[in-house]
C-alpha positions as CSV (number, residue, x, y, z in Angstrom):
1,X,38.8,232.1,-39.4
2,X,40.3,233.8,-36.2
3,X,43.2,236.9,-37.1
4,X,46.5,236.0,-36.2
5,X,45.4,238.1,-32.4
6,X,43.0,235.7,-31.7
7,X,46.2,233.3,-31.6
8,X,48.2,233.0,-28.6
9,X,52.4,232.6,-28.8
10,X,51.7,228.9,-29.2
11,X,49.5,229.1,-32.3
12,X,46.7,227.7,-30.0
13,X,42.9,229.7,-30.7
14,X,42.8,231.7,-27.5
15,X,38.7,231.7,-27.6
16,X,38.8,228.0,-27.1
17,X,41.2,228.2,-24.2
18,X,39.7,226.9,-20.6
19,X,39.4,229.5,-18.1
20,X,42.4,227.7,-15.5
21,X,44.5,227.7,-19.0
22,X,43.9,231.8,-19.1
23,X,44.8,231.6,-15.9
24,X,47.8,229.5,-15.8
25,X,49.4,231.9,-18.5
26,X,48.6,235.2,-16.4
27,X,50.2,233.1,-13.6
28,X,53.5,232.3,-15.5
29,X,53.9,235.8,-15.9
30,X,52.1,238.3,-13.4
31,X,52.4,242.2,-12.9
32,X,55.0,242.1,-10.6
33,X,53.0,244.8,-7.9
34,X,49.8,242.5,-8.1
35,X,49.4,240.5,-4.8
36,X,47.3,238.2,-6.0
37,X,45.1,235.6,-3.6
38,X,43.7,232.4,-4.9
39,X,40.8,230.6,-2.2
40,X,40.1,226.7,-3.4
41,X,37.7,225.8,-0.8
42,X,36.3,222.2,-0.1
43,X,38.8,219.9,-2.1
44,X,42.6,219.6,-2.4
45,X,43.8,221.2,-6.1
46,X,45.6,219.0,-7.7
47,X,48.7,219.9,-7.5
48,X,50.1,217.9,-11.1
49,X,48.0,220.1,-12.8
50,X,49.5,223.0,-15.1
51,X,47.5,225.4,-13.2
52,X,48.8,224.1,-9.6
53,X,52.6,223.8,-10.9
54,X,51.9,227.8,-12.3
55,X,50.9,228.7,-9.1
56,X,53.8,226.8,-6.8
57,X,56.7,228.4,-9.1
58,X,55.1,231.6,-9.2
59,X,54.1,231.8,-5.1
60,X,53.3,229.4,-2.8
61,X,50.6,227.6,-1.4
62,X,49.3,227.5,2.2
63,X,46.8,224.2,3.1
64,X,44.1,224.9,5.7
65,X,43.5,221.5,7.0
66,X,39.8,220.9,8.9
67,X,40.4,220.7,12.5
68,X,39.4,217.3,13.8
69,X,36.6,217.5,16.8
70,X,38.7,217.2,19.6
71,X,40.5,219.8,18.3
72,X,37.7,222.5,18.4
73,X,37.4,223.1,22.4
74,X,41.3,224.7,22.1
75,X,41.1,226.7,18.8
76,X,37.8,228.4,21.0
77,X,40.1,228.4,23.5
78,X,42.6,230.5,21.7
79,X,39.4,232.6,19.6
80,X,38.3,234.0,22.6
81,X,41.8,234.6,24.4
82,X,42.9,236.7,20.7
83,X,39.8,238.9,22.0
84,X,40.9,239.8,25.7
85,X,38.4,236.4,27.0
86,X,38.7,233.2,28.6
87,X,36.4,230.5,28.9
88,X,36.3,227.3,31.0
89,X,37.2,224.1,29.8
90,X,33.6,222.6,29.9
91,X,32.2,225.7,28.0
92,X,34.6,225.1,25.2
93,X,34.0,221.2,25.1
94,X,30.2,222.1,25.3
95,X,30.2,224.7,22.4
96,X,32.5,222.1,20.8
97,X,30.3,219.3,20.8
98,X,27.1,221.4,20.0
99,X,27.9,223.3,17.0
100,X,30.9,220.6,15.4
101,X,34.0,221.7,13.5
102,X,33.0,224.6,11.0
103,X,34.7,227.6,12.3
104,X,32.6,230.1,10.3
105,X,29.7,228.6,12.0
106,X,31.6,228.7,15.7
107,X,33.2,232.2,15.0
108,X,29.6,233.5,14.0
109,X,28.3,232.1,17.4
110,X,31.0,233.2,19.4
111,X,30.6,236.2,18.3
112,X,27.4,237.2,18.6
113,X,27.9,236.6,22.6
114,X,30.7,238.5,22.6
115,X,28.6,241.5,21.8
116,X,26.6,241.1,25.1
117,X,29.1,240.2,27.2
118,X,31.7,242.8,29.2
119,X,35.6,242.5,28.4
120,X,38.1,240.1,29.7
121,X,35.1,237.6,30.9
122,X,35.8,234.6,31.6
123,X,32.8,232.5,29.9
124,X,31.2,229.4,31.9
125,X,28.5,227.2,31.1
126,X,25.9,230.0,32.0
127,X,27.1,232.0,29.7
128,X,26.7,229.2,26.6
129,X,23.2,228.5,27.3
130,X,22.3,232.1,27.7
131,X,23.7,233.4,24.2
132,X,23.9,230.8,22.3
133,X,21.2,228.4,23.0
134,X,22.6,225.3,24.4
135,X,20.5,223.6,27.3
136,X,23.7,223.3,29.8
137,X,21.6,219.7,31.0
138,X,20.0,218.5,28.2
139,X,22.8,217.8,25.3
140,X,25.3,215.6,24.1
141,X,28.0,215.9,26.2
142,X,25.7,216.0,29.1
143,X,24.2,212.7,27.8
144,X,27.6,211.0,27.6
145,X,28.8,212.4,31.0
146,X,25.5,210.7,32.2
147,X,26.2,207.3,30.5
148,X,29.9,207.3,31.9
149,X,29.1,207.7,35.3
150,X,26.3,205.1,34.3
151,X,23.6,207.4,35.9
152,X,20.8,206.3,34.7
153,X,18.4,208.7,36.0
154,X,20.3,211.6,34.4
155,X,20.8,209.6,30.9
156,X,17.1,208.9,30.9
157,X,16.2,212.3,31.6
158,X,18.1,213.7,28.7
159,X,17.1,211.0,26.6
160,X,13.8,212.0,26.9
161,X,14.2,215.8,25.8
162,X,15.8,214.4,23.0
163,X,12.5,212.2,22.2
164,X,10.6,215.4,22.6
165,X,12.6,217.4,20.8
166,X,14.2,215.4,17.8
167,X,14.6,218.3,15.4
168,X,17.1,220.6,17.9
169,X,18.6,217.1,18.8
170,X,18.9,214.6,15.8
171,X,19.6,211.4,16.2
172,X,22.3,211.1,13.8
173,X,24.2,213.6,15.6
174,X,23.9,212.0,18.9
175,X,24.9,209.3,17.4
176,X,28.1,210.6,16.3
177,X,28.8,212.1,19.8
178,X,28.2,208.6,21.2
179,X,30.7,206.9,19.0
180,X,33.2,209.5,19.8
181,X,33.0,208.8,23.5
182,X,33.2,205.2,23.1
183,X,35.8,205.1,20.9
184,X,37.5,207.0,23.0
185,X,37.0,204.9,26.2
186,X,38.2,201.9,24.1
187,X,41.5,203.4,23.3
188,X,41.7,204.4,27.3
189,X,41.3,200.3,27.4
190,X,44.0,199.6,25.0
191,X,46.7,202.2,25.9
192,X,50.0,201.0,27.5
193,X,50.7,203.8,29.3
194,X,47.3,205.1,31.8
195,X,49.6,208.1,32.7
196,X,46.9,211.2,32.4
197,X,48.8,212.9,29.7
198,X,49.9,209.8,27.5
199,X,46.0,208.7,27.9
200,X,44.9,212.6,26.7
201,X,47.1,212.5,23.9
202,X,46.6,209.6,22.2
203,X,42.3,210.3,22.9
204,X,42.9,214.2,21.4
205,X,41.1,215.2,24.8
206,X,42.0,218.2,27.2
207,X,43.7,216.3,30.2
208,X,41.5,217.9,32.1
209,X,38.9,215.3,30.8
210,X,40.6,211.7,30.9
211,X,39.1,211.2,34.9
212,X,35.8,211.0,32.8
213,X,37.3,208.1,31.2
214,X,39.0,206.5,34.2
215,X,35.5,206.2,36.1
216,X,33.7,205.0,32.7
217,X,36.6,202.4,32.5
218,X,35.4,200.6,35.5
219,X,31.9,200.9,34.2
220,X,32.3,199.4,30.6
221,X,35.0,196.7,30.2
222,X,36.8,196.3,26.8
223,X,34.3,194.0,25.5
224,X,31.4,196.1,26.3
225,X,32.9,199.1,25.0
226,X,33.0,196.5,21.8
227,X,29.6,195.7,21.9
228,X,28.3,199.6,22.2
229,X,30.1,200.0,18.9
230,X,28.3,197.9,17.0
231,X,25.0,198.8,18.5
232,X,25.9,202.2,17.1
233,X,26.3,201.3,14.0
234,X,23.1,198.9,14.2
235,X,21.0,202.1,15.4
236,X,22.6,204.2,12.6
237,X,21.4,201.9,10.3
238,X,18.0,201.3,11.8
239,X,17.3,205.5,11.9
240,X,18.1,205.3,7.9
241,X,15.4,202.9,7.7
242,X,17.2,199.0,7.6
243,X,15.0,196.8,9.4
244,X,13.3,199.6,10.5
245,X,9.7,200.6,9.6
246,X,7.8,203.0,11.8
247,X,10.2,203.4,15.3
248,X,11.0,206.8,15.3
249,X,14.3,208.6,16.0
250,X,13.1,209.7,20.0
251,X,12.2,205.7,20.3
252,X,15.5,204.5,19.0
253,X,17.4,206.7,21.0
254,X,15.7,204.5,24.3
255,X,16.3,201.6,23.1
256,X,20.2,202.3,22.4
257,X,20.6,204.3,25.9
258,X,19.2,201.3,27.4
259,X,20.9,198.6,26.2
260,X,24.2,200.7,26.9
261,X,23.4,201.0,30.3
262,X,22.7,197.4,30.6
């Protein structure tokens, strides 16, 4: 049997006690000088729970939500500019593309160039491949600069570095960026208003972008832009191994770019 101090107010035993119910009562009822800082990381707390409803009466909650792709090319943007840099629009949308949307990740990168680079520059292209490793020809948004313009040449040539070098440049990835690009370009097609800033808007793109779009417009009609879709998601499913036995990922890749381009 447990003493009567192994009991809490509410006659409940204290050693059986979960530790966000121990918690939930230290909340109700803090040291008033503690500044106290709770990180839940990954998922949304549940904010009916005792613990949540502890912590909302108590203080207050703050939600960091994930920043959406098209969304990374100004928070680097702003990163740098915090840090007495600029950087040019393609650099961002580069390192963007390249390293997706984890800012620990970016800010890690960004960083270590930082180190090696003078104050107040103003970071191009040049600058990304040097420090941080990306090819400033051979990369996604190289690729799907290529494929909008429908340069084939270009496309092809990038296509095959990726083929050559599948584990810097997996084809689910490219895959992603692909779909992005597209899906994009089909809400160009659909959009009332082709006014550059309504069009960059409603695409989450820097306006400096959207003639990208107008050119790849008159390249792939609506119902082309259709079809590319669901020959992304048919290659998605073919590099997880439906239908598909032995083509590898560099193969695939061709086949897609190709049937894009015609």
């Amino acid at each position: 049997m447990f003493s009567k101090k192994d009991k809490d107010e509410d006659g409940k035993d204290d050693k059986k006690k979960s530790e966000a119910e121990i918690l939930t009562d230290y909340i109700k009822n803090p040291v008033k000088s503690t500044l106290l800082v709770f990180c839940y990381k990954h998922k949304t707390i549940d904010k009916r729970s005792k613990l949540a409803k502890a912590i909302e009466h108590s203080g207050q909650f703050f939600t960091s939500e994930t920043l959406r792709d098209y969304q990374i090319a100004a928070w680097i943007e702003k990163y740098l500019k915090e840090r007495g840099h600029k950087i040019s629009e393609r650099a961002a949308a580069l390192i963007g593309e390249y390293l997706g949307t984890q800012l620990s990740k970016i800010a890690n990168e960004l960083g270590k160039m930082l180190i090696n680079l003078p104050a107040k520059t103003t970071i191009d292209v040049e600058h990304v491949e040097q420090h941080i490793g990306i090819s400033r020809e051979y990369n996604s948004f190289e690729l799907n600069n290529a494929l909008n313009k429908k340069d084939v040449l270009k496309a092809n040539r990038i296509i095959n570095y990726f083929a050559a070098n599948s584990k810097n440049n997996p084809l689910v990835v490219v895959l992603g960026t692909l779909f992005s690009n597209f899906n994009r370009l089909l809400m160009y097609h659909t959009a009332e208003s082709k006014d550059a800033k309504s069009i960059a808007a409603l695409m989450g793109v820097n306006p400096y972008f959207v003639n990208d779009y107008v050119v790849a417009a008159r390249h792939y009609p609506f119902k082309k832009c259709v079809n590319i879709i669901s020959l992304l998601r048919e290659y998605d499913m073919r590099s997880k191994g439906v239908n598909n036995n032995s083509t590898t990922e560099g193969e695939l890749l061709k086949e897609l770019v190709f049937k894009i381009l015609h």
